[in-house]
C-alpha positions, 0 to 999 in steps of 0.5 A: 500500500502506498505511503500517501503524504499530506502536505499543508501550508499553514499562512498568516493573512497579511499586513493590516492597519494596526494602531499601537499594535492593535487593530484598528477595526474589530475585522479590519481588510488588508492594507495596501502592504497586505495586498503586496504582500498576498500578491507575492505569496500567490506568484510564489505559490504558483512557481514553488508548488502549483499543485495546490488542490485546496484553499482553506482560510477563516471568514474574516476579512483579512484572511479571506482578502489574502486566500481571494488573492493568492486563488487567483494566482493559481486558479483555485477557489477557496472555502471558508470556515468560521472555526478557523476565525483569530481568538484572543492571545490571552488563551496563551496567558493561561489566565483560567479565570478569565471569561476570555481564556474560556471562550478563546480556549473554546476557539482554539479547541474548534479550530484543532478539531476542524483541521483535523477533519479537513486532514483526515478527509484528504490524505495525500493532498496539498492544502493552504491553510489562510488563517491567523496568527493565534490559530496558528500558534495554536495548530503548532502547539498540538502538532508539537505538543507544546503548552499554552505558555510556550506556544506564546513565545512563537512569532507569527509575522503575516504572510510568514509560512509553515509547511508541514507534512503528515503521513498516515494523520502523524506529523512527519515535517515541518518548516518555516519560512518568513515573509521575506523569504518565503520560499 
């Protein structure tokens, strides 16, 4: 029986307009450097890997912006899932207490859960995942069985990249790259 591999693409949507670090608007679009930046992950998609089958992103604007942008580039259409939506990074905080750790918790717990359906149902296949910087760090946390607390030490930069490869559903690689070099 033939090994089959799943390779993924983990991205972080790009730039946005942020005012002492933090958004401007509750789901702000892509900014001008954003869009740029969605660009040249779409070029560079299609010249490193353009055999892409799937385009998977959250529903908020930004991430769906970047998935809309880098579709066109390689002729894919993308879908949408509110699981994959950013949470707050006070889940990391691990502050138990907190209204906010419970129902980003909550988030992170979805977004574990939808990724490993979306893996399960396409083994052997190549999919970019347009999503978040928390849902990110968090995705990595379960694959690397990290804690909440080590996971906040990761630095997510937007348009940043990781590509991991699964066999048989287990983690078998994973690499990083940043968003100046993408590839």
């Amino acid at each position: 029986m033939e090994d089959k591999t799943t390779t993924i693409y983990l991205v972080r949507h790009g730039a946005i307009d942020l005012k002492d670090g933090e958004a401007i608007e509750e789901n702000p679009p892509l900014n001008k450097k954003g869009i740029e930046q969605a660009k040249k992950l779409g070029k560079q998609f299609k010249e490193v890997d353009p055999e892409l089958n799937k385009v998977v992103t959250s529903t908020m604007k930004r991430s769906v912006q970047t998935a809309e942008i880098i579709c066109d580039y390689l002729g894919l259409k993308y879908s949408s899932f509110p699981e994959f939506n950013e949470f707050s990074r006070k889940v990391f905080k691990k502050k138990i207490l907190t209204n906010k750790f419970w129902v980003s918790y909550s988030k992170l717990k979805k977004a574990r859960q939808k990724f490993e359906e979306i893996l399960s149902e396409n083994e052997g296949k190549k999919i970019l995942f347009v999503i978040h910087g928390n849902v990110i760090k968090g995705l990595l946390m379960s694959f690397l069985g990290l804690s909440l607390k080590q996971v906040d030490h990761f630095s997510y930069g937007h348009t940043n990249v990781s590509r991991l490869t699964f066999k048989k559903g287990k983690l078998n690689t994973i690499s990083y790259f940043g968003s100046k070099t993408v590839f």
